[in-house]
N, C-alpha and C positions, 0 to 999 in steps of 0.2 A: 590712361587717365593722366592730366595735365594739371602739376601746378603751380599756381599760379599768386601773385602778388595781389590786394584789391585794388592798390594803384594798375597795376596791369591792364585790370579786367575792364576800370577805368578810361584809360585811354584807350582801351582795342571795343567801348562802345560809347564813345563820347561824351563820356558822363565826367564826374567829379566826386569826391571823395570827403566825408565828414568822419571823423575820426582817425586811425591809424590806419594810413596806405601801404604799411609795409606787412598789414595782415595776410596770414597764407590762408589760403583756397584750395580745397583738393575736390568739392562736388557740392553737389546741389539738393537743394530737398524744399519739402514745405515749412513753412512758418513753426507747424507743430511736431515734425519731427526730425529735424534738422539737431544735426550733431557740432562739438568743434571741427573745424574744418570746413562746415559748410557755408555757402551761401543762398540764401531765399529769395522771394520779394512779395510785394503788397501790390495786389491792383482791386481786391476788392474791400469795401470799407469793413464790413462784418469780421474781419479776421484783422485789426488794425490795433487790437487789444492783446495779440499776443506778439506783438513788437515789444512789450513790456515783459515778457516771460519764454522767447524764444532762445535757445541753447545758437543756433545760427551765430556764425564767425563774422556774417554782415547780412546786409537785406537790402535789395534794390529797391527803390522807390521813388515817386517823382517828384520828394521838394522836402524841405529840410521836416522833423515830427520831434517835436519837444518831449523832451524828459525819457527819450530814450538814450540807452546807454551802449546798444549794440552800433556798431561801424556801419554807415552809410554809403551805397554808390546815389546816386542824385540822378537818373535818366528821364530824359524826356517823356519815353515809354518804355514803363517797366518790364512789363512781358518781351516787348522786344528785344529789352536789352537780354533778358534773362535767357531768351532764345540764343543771343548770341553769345552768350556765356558758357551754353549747354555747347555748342558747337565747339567750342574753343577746347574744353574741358571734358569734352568726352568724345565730339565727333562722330560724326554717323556711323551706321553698321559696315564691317566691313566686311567685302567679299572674297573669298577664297579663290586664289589666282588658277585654274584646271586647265585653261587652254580648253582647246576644240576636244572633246573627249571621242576615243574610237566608239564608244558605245551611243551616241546619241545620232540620229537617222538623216541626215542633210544629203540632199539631192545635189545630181550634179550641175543643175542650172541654177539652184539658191547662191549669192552674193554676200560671202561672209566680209564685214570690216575689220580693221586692224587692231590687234588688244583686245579680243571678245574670248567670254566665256562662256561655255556650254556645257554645261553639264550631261550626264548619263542619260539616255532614254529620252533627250529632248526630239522631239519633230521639227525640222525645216523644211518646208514643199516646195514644189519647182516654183522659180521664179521669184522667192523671196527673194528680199534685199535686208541685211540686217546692217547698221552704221556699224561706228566705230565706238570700240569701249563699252560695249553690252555685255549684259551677265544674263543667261538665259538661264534657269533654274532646271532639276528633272523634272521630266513629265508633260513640259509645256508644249502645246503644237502650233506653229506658225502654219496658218494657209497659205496657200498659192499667192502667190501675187502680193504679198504681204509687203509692205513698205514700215521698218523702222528704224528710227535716225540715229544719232550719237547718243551715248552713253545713258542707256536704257535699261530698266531691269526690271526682269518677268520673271515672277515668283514662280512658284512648282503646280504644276498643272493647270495652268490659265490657257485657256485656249483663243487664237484670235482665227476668227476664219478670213476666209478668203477676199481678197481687193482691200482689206482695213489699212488706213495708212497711220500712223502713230511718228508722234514727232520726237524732236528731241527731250531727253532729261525725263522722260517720262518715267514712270514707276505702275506696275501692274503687278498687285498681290494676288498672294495663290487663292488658286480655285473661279478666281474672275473670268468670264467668258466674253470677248468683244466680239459683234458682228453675228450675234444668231440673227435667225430669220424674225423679222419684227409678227406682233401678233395681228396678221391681218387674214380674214377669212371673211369670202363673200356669204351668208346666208340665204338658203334658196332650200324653198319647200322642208323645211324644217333643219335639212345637211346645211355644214359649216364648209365650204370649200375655200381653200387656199390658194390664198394670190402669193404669186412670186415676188421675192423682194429682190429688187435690184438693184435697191444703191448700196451704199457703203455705210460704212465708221471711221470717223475723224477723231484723235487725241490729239491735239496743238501744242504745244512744247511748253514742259513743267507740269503735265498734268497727273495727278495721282488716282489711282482708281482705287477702291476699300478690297478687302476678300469677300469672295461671292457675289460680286454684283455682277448683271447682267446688262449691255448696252446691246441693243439692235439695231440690225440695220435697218437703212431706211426703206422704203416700200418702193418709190420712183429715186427722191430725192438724198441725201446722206445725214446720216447722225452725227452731231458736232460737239464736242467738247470743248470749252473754247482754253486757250490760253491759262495755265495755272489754276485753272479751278479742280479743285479736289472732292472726292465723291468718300463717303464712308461707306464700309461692310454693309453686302448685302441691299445697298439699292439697285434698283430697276430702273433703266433710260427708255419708255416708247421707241419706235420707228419713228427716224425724221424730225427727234426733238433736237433744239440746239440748246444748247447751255453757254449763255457765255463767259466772256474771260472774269478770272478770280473770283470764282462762288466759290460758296463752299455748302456741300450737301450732304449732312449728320446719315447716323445708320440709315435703313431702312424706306428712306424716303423714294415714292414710285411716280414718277411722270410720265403719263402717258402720251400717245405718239401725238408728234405733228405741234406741239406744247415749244412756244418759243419763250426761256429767262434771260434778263438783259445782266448785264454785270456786275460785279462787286455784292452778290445776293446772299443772304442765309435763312437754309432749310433747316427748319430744325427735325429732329428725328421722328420716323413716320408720317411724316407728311405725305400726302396722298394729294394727288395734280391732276386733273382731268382733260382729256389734249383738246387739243384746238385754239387755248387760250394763249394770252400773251403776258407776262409778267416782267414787268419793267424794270430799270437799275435803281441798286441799294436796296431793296426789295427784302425786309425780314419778316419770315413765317416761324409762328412759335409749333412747337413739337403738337404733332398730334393732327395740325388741322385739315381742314378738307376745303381745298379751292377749287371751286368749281364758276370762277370768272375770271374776265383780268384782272390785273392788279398794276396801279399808274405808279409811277418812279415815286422811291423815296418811304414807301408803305410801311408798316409795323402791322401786321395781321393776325387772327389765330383764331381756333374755336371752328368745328366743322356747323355750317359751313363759315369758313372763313370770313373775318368781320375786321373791323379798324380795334387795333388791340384797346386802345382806351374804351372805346364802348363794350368790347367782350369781358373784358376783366369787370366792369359793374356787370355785366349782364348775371357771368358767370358766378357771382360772389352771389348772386339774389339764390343759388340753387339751393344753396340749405335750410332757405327759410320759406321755399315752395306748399313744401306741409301745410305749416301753419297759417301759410297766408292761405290754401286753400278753405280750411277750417273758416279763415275767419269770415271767408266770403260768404260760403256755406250759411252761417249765422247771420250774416246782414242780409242775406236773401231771404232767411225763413222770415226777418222780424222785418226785412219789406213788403213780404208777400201779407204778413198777418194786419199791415200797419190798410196798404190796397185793401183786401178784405176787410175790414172794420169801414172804411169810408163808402164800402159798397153797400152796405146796409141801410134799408129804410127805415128813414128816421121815424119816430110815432106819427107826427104829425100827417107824415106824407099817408101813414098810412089810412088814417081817421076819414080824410078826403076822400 
């Protein structure tokens, strides 16, 4: 832990400074439980009220907030900045230097790079290639033929099977599996028979995978990851979907194969994708929903099946008053049926006739 001045913090993320710059900073916290010494910030409006009651030593934010009396940095974007605060001040996790350990199983055709770490009990199969400045965790197994780049690191028991190519800066948490066999199985006479997959699995450089998720390979063609896009725990990637660069995709969320998402997208947790579709850039899906078509550049969607979030949210707001409106139909139907019947009645006259 680093600390640091809030003119410091200032100039190392190009903001400016409202109050005392020579306040110290030892760490970070929330609005609400932020100690002295710390630094916060504000990006949502609902928590903008304990700027007046926050213990916090400053609070990042994006433009000057009257009748506060805690120390200001001023950023463009405040999470950003805050991101780059957290890095400065605590820095990411660090890994424990092992070298090549005798206990872990590397073949004599696998291609170790220079500054890797392996731990106990890891797997290398023939013909891996593993870059430079990797940290291989226990337990993990590289397949065959496995291609990965500079400064990588696979958590404890993630397994990549065979042909997966993985780029640089990538990050693979434990228990993740890359490159099973996708789910494809021909149905005949009631039997599920299995087709062979033989493509691969693509991670494109900076890509983070969650623990427990599952990507497949592709069935002909290759599963793709694009560029920086990050997956949470425990989602599912179909055979032959591609994902592209800078999504980002919450827990749980399953895309089935052959499903193409264009860029800069957000899934929210559990979302459920049915393959063959196309899902365009900028593309936000709220938690829960179920797409089962495309969806054109620039969307806002949610609600299974997936709708334009402004008409789901009226849609969805009408469910608690479903009861009653039933009831009241119920009633204007009996007292239209009784209203119809009474006009069906012959009148005297007709009847005298």
């Amino acid at each position: 832990m680093r600390q640091k001045t809030l003119g410091e913090l200032a100039e190392h993320v190009g903001g400016r400074v409202i109050g005392d710059p020579a306040t110290k900073i030892k760490s970070a916290s929330t609005l609400g439980h932020a100690e002295e010494g710390d630094i916060s910030f504000l990006t949502n409006r609902k928590y903008a009220k304990q700027l007046k009651t926050t213990k916090a030593s400053a609070v990042i934010v994006d433009g000057e907030k009257p009748n506060v009396k805690v120390p200001l940095l001023i950023a463009d974007d405040p999470y950003y900045a805050f991101m780059q605060v957290m890095v400065l001040l605590h820095g990411h996790r660090k890994h424990k230097r092992v070298g090549i350990s005798s206990q872990a199983s590397i073949s004599d055709t696998a291609k170790i790079g220079v500054d890797c770490d392996i731990h106990d009990f890891a797997t290398i199969s023939d013909d891996a290639v593993i870059g430079d400045n990797c940290v291989i965790y226990p337990g993990a197994y590289i397949g065959e033929r496995v291609e990965i780049g500079n400064s990588c690191i696979i958590y404890a028991n993630v397994a990549i099977y065979d042909g997966c190519k993985i780029g640089n800066r990538v990050i693979i948490n434990a228990n993740a599996t890359i490159g099973e066999d996708g789910f494809g199985y021909a149905s005949y006479k009631g039997q599920h028979h299995k087709i062979p997959q033989i493509g691969t699995v693509i991670l494109e450089n900076n890509v983070e995978i969650g623990s427990g998720c599952g990507v497949e390979r592709g069935t002909l063609g290759d599963t793709i990851i694009g560029e920086g896009s990050k997956l949470g725990d425990m989602v599912a990637i179909g055979h032959g979907a591609r994902i592209g660069p800078h999504c980002l995709l919450v827990a749980q969320v399953g895309v089935a194969g052959s499903t193409t998402i264009g860029r800069h997208c957000i899934i929210g947790g559990q979302v459920g994708i049915v393959g063959h579709i196309k899902i365009g850039n900028n593309v936000m899906i709220g938690a829960q929903a179920g797409v089962i078509n495309d969806i054109a550049d620039n969307k806002i969607v949610l609600g299974a099946p997936a709708i334009d979030a402004g008409k789901g949210k009226r849609a969805y707001s009408m469910i608690q008053y479903l009861p009653e409106m039933r009831q009241n139909i119920r009633k204007l139907k009996n007292r239209f049926d009784k209203f119809i019947s009474s006009t069906e009645q012959p009148s005297e006259e007709s009847k005298d006739e």
